[in-house]
C-alpha positions in Angstrom: 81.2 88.9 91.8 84.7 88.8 90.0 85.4 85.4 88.5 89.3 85.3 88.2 90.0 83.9 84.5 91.3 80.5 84.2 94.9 81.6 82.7 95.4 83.1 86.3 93.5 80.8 88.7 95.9 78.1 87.1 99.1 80.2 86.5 101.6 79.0 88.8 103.6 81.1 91.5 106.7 81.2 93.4 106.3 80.5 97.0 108.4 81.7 99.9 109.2 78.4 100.8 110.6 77.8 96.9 107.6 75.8 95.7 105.2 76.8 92.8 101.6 77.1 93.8 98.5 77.7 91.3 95.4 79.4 92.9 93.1 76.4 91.3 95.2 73.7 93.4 94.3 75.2 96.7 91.7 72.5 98.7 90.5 74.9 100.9 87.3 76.5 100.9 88.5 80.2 101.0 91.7 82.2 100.0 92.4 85.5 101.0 95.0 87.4 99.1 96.4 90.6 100.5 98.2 92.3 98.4 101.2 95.3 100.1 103.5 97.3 98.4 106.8 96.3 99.8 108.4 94.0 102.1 110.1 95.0 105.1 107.9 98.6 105.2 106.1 99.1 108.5 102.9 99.0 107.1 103.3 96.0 105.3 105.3 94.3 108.4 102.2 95.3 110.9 99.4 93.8 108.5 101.4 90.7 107.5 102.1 90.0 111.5 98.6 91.0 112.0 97.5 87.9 110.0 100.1 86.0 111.0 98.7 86.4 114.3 95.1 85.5 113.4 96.5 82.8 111.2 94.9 79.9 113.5 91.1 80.9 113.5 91.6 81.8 109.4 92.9 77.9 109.1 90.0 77.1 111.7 87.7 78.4 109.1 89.1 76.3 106.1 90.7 79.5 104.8 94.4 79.6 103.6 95.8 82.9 103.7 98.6 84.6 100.9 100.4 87.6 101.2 101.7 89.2 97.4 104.2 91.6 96.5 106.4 92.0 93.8 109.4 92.0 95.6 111.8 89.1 94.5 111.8 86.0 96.0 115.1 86.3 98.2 113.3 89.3 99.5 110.0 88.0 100.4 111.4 84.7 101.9 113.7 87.0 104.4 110.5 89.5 105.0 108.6 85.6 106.2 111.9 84.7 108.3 112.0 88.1 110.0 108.6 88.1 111.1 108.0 84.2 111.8 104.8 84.0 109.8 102.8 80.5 109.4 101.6 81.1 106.1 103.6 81.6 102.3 104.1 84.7 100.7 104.1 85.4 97.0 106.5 87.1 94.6 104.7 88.2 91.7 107.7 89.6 90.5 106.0 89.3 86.9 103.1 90.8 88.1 100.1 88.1 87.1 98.3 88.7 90.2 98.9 92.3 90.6 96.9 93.5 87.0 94.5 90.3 87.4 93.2 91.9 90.6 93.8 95.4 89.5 95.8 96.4 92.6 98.8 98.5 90.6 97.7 102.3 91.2 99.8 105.5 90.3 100.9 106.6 93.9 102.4 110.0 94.9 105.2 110.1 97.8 107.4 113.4 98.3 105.8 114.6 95.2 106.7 111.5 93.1 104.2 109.7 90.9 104.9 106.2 90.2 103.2 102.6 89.9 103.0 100.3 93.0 100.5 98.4 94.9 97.5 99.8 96.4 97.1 97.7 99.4 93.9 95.2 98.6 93.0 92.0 100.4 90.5 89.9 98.9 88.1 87.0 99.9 88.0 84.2 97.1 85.9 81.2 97.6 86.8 77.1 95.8 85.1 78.6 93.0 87.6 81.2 92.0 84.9 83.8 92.5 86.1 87.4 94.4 83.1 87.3 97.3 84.7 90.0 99.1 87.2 92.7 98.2 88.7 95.6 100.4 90.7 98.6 98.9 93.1 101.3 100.1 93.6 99.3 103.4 94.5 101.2 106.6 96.0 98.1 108.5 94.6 99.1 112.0 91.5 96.4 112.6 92.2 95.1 108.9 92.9 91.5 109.6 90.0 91.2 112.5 87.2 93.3 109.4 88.5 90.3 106.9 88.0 87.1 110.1 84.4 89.3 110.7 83.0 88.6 107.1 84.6 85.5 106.7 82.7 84.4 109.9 79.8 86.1 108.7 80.2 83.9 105.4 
């Protein structure tokens, strides 16, 4: 299991709803953290408004749910108006989250190459251990795989 290091489990975050937020001040027993490459893409609207939707039985479960991008505040506070979702969004416009969890890939689009986020949600427990990790989602039946092995937990 991946312990997250202490300089990132305490670094602190901007919030969508303009406070700051340190992974190590969460009370709840789980986090997950699902990481998508840009705000206001369809991809990354469908997933987020998939959890949004299931938002209820993650909070039933003591879990508190984060979405992260490294799109700029402004940005990810009008992606969370748009889409009326009950939980925060981060912007880790400097990235923290993004290398600690190793979700920055090379991607290829048109015939491009560049650096962006893989989309990755992970499971975290109160211990700041990783107990469950997906990689290169496909958002159909993401959000209901992640409530499965939380259940399961």
């Amino acid at each position: 299991m991946v312990k997250i290091n202490n300089k990132v489990w305490q670094h602190e975050h901007q919030l969508t709803n303009g406070g700051l937020f340190a992974l190590d001040k969460l009370v709840k027993k789980y986090v997950v953290l699902y990481f998508y490459p840009r705000a206001n893409t369809p991809g990354c609207a469908t997933e987020s408004q998939d959890f949004g939707k299931s938002y209820h039985l993650f909070k039933e479960l003591d879990c508190e749910v984060l979405g992260v991008s490294m799109d700029s505040l402004k940005k990810q506070q009008n992606f969370k108006k748009k889409y009326d979702m009950p939980f925060e969004l981060v912007a880790d416009i400097d990235e923290v989250l993004c290398q600690e969890f190793g979700v920055i890939k090379e991607k290829n689009m048109y015939g491009k190459k560049f650096m962006g986020i893989e989309r990755s949600t992970f499971l975290i427990n109160s211990s700041g251990e990783v107990i469950q990790s997906w990689l290169k989602v496909k958002v159909p039946e993401h959000v209901q795989n992640v409530l499965t092995t939380l259940k399961e937990i």
